[in-house]
C-alpha positions in Angstrom: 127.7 198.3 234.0 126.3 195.1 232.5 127.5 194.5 229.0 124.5 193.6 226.3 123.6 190.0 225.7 124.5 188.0 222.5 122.9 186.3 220.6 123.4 182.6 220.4 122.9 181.2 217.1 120.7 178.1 217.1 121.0 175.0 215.4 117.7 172.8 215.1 118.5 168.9 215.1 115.7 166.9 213.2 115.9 163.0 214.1 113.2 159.9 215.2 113.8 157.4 217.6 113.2 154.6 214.0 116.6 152.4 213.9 119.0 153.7 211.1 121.0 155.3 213.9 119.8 158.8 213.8 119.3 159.7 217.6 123.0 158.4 217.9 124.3 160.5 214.6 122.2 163.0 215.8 123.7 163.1 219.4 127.6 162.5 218.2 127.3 165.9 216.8 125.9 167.7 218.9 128.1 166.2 221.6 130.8 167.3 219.2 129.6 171.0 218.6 129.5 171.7 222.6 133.0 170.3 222.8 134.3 172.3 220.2 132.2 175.5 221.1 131.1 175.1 224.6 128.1 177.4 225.1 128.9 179.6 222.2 125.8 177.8 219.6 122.4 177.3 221.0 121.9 173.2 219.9 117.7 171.6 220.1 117.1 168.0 219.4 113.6 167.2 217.7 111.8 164.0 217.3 109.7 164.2 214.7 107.2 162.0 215.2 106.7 162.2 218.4 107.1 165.8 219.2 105.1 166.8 215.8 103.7 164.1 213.7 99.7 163.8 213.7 97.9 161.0 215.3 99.0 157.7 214.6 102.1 158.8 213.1 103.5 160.1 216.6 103.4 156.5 217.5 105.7 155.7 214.9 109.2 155.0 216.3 106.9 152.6 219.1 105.9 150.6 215.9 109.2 150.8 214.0 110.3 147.2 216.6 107.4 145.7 215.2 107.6 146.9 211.7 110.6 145.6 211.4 110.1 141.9 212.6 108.7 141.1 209.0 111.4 142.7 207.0 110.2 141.1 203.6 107.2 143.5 204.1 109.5 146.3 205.1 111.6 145.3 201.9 109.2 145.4 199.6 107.7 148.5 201.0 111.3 150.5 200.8 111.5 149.2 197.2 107.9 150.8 196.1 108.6 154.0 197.8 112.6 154.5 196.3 113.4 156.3 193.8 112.8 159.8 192.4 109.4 159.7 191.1 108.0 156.6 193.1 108.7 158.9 196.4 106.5 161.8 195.1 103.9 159.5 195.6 104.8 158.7 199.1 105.1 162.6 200.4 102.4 164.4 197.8 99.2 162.4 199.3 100.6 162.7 202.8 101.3 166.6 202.6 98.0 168.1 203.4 97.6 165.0 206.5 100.7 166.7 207.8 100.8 170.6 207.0 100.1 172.1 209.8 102.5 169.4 212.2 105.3 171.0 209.8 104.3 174.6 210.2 104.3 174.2 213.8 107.8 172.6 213.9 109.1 175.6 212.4 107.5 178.2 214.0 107.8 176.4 217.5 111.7 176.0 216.7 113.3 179.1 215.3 116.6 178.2 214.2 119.7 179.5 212.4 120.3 176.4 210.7 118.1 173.2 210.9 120.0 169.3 210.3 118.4 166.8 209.5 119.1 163.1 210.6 115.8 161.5 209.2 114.7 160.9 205.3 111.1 161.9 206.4 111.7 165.2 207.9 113.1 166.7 204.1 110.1 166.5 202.1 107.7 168.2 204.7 110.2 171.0 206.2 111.7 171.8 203.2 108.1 172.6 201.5 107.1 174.9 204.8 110.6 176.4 204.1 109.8 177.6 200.5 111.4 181.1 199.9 114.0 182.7 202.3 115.1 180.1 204.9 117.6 179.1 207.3 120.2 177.1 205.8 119.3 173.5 205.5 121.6 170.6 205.8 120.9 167.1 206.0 123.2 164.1 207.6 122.8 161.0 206.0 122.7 158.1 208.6 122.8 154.9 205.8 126.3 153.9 203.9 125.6 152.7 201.3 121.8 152.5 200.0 119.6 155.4 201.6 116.5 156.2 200.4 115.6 159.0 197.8 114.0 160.7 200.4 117.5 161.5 201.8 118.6 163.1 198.5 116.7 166.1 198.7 118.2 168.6 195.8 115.9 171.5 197.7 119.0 171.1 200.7 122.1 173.7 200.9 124.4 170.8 201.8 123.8 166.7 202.4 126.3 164.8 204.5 126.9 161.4 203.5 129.3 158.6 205.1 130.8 156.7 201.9 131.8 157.6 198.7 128.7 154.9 197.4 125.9 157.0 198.9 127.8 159.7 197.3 126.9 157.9 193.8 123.4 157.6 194.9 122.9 161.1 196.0 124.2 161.7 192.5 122.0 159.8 191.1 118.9 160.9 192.6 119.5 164.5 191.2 122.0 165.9 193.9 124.9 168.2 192.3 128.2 167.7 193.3 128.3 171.2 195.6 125.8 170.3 197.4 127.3 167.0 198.5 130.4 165.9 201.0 131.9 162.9 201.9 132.3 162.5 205.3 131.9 159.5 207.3 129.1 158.7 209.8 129.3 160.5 213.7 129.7 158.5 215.9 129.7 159.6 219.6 133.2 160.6 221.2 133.5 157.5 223.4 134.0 155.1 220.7 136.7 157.3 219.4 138.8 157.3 222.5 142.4 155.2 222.8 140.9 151.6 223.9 143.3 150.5 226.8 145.2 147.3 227.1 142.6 144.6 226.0 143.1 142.4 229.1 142.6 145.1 231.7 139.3 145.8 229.8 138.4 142.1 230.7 139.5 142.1 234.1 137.3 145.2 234.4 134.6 143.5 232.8 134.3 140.2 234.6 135.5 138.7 230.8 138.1 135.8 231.1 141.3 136.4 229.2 142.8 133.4 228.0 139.8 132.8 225.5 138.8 134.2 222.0 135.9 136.5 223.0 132.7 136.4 220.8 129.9 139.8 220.9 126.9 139.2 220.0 124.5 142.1 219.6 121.3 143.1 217.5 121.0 147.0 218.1 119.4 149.1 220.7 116.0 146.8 220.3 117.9 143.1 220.2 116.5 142.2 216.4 117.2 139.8 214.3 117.8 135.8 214.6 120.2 136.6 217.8 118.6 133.8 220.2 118.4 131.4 217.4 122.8 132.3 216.9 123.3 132.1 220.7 122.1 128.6 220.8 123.9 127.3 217.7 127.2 128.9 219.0 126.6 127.6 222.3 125.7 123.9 220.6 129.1 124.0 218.8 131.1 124.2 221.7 133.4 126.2 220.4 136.9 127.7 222.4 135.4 130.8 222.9 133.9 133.2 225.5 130.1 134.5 224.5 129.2 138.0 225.2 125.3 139.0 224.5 123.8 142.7 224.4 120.2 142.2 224.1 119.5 146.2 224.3 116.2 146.7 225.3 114.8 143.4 224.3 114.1 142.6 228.4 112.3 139.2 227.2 115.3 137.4 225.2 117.6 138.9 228.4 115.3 136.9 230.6 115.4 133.8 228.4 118.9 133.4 227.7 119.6 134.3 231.0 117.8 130.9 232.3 119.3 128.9 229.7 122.0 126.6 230.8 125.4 127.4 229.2 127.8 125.1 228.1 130.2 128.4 226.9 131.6 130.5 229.4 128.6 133.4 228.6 128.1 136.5 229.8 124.6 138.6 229.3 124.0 142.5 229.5 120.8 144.3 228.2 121.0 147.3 227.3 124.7 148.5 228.1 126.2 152.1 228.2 129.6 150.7 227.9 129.4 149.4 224.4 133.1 151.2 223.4 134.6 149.4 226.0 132.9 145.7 224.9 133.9 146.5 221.2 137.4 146.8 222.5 137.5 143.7 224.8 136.1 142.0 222.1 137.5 139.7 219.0 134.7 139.1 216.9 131.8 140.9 216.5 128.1 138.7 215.3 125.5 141.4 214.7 122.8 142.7 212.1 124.1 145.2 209.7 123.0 148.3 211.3 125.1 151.4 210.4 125.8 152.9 213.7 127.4 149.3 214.4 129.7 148.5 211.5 131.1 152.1 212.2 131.5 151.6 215.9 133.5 148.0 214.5 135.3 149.8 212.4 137.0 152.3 215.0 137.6 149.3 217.5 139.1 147.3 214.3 136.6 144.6 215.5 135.8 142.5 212.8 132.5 141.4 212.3 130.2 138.3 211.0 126.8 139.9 209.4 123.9 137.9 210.4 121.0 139.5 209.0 119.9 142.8 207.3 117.2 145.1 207.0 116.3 144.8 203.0 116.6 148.2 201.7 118.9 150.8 203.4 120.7 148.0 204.9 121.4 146.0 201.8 124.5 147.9 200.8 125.8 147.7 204.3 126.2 144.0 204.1 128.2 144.9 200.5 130.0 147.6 202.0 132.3 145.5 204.8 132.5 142.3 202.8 133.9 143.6 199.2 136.4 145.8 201.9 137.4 142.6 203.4 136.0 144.0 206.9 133.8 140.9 207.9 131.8 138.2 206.3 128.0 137.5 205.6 126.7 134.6 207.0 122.8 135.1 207.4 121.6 131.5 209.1 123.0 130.3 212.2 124.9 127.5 210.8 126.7 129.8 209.0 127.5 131.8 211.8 129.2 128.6 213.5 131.4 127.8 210.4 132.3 131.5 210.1 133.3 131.5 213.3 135.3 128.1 213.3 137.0 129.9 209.9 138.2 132.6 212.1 139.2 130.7 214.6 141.5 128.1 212.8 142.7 130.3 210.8 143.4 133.8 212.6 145.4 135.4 210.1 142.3 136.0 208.2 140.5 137.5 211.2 143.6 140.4 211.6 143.5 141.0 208.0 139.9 141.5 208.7 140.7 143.8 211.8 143.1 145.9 209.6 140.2 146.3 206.9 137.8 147.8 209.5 141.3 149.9 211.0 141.5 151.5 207.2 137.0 152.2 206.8 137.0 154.0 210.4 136.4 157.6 210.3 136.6 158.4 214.0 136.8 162.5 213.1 133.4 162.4 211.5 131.4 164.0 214.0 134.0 166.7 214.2 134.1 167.8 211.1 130.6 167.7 210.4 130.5 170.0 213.8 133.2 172.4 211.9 131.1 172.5 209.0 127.9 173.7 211.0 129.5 176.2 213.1 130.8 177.5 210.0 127.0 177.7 208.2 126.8 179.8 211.2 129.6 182.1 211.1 130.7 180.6 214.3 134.5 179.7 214.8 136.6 177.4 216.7 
């Protein structure tokens, strides 16, 4: 005799492949909720632009790259659309262009609880959702200065990383109890005991009797990074060069035919980032969230090179007024960062320790915890 199948709750993850880290967020928790609960919760992953948005929108995160190459447009855009009245502009004319994209992402996915990882899912879900819905909970993926659209006060519960965004959420007409501080998820790898630092390098092909440099710009390889290399390289410096160029195949192919005066080693897009973050001694990088919180677990500190204005604005604020890295947004400021850290190392450990005391490597966990238990599901 068979006994009768349960029913799985289901939990409905809303992200977009558009920087700010939310496919990563986005897959730390779930990866966190199967570890905890095994097959126990019934998890599905939406993108929302490409798997629902109308025509061109589904081509958004393909454009988000090239958006983001000019990001004094993108700037001044975020600053017309932010704030509590100037984004009911932005979503009222856009509601009837994307109505039925909504309706069908809700009926298509019935869920027990729906997260969202992206400011642009809120507005458009949560106005299909009127009346009795699933709960509704939203994950912040920016530190410091999201957008209103995060701070939805239609949500049962919003997420954020820092106790700033906290403020914000405040401030854009959250209540207290509908907010928690938690820390951004980052995926389980990161979180893991490093190893001894020069068995990493001997692993990696890295040489260990020099200071090792990693130089990254995110999943797509933004920002002034070729520009960096070459000043760093120029400076001939005592150091060891490692370069992620992500999926940016061109500036891999470029730098790979330069000619080198600095022991330099060059990776595109690499699935063993954790171990590279522990190898490493300095970090150069843009200030993306995902990466300053990955830093902060390795206790890697970090030299900001450039910024997305905006979300990413308070990012750059966040590690240097913590003493977790320095902002130095030209290449030539990179160099005499770097020759700051390197003649006077005691400020690059303090810096280490800062980053030690702003990790929260538990964050996916909890905010795992606290969806099984909008589900009635226990560990």
């Amino acid at each position: 005799m068979s006994l009768p199948r349960v029913n799985r709750p289901r939990i409905l993850f809303l992200y977009s492949d558009t920087g700010g880290g939310h496919r990563s967020a986005a897959e730390a928790v779930l990866e966190a909720l199967h570890r905890i609960y095994g097959d126990r919760i019934q998890t599905t992953m939406v993108d929302i632009f490409k798997d629902y948005a109308p025509r061109p929108l589904n081509r958004m995160p393909e454009w988000y790259p090239i958006m983001v190459r000019v990001p004094q447009a993108w700037g001044l855009g975020y600053r017309l659309s932010d704030g509590r009245y100037r984004s009911r502009l932005l979503t009222e004319p856009t509601w009837l262009y994307v109505r039925r994209n909504a309706q069908a992402l809700v009926e298509q996915n019935p869920a027990d609880l729906i997260v969202s990882f992206h400011p642009l899912a809120n507005s458009p879900a949560l106005r299909v959702l009127k009346g009795a819905h699933p709960p509704y909970v939203t994950v912040v993926t920016d530190l410091v200065t999201g957008h209103t659209l995060w701070f939805d006060p239609r949500v049962d519960l919003c997420i954020v990383p820092t106790e700033l965004a906290y403020l914000r959420a405040i401030e854009a007409g959250m209540k207290p109890e509908q907010l928690q501080v938690i820390g951004l998820p980052v995926a389980e790898r990161f979180c893991q005991p490093p190893g001894e630092k020069d068995a990493l390098r001997q692993r990696l092909g890295w040489r260990s009797d020099l200071l090792i440099v990693l130089l990254m710009g995110g999943g797509e390889g933004m920002g002034p990074m070729e520009k960096i290399a070459y000043a760093v390289d120029a400076a001939q410096l005592p150091i060891g060069l490692v370069i992620v160029t992500g999926r940016n195949a061109k500036l891999e192919e470029r730098l790979k035919a330069y000619k080198w005066r600095t022991p330099t080693w060059i990776y595109g897009f690499v699935r063993e980032m954790p171990e590279f973050m522990h190898a490493a001694d300095i970090l150069l990088t843009k200030a993306g969230p995902s990466t300053i919180c990955e830093a902060f677990i390795a206790g890697l500190p970090m030299i900001l090179y450039s910024r997305l204005p905006g979300q990413e604005d308070g990012n750059v604020h966040y590690v240097t007024s913590h003493g977790a890295g320095i902002w130095s947004p030209r290449a030539e400021r990179v160099v005499v960062a770097l020759k700051e850290w390197i003649e006077q190392p005691q400020k690059r450990r303090q810096a280490a320790e800062a980053c030690r005391r702003l990790a929260r490597p538990q964050a996916a966990q909890q905010i795992a915890q606290i969806l099984a238990a909008k589900i009635g599901v226990e560990s």
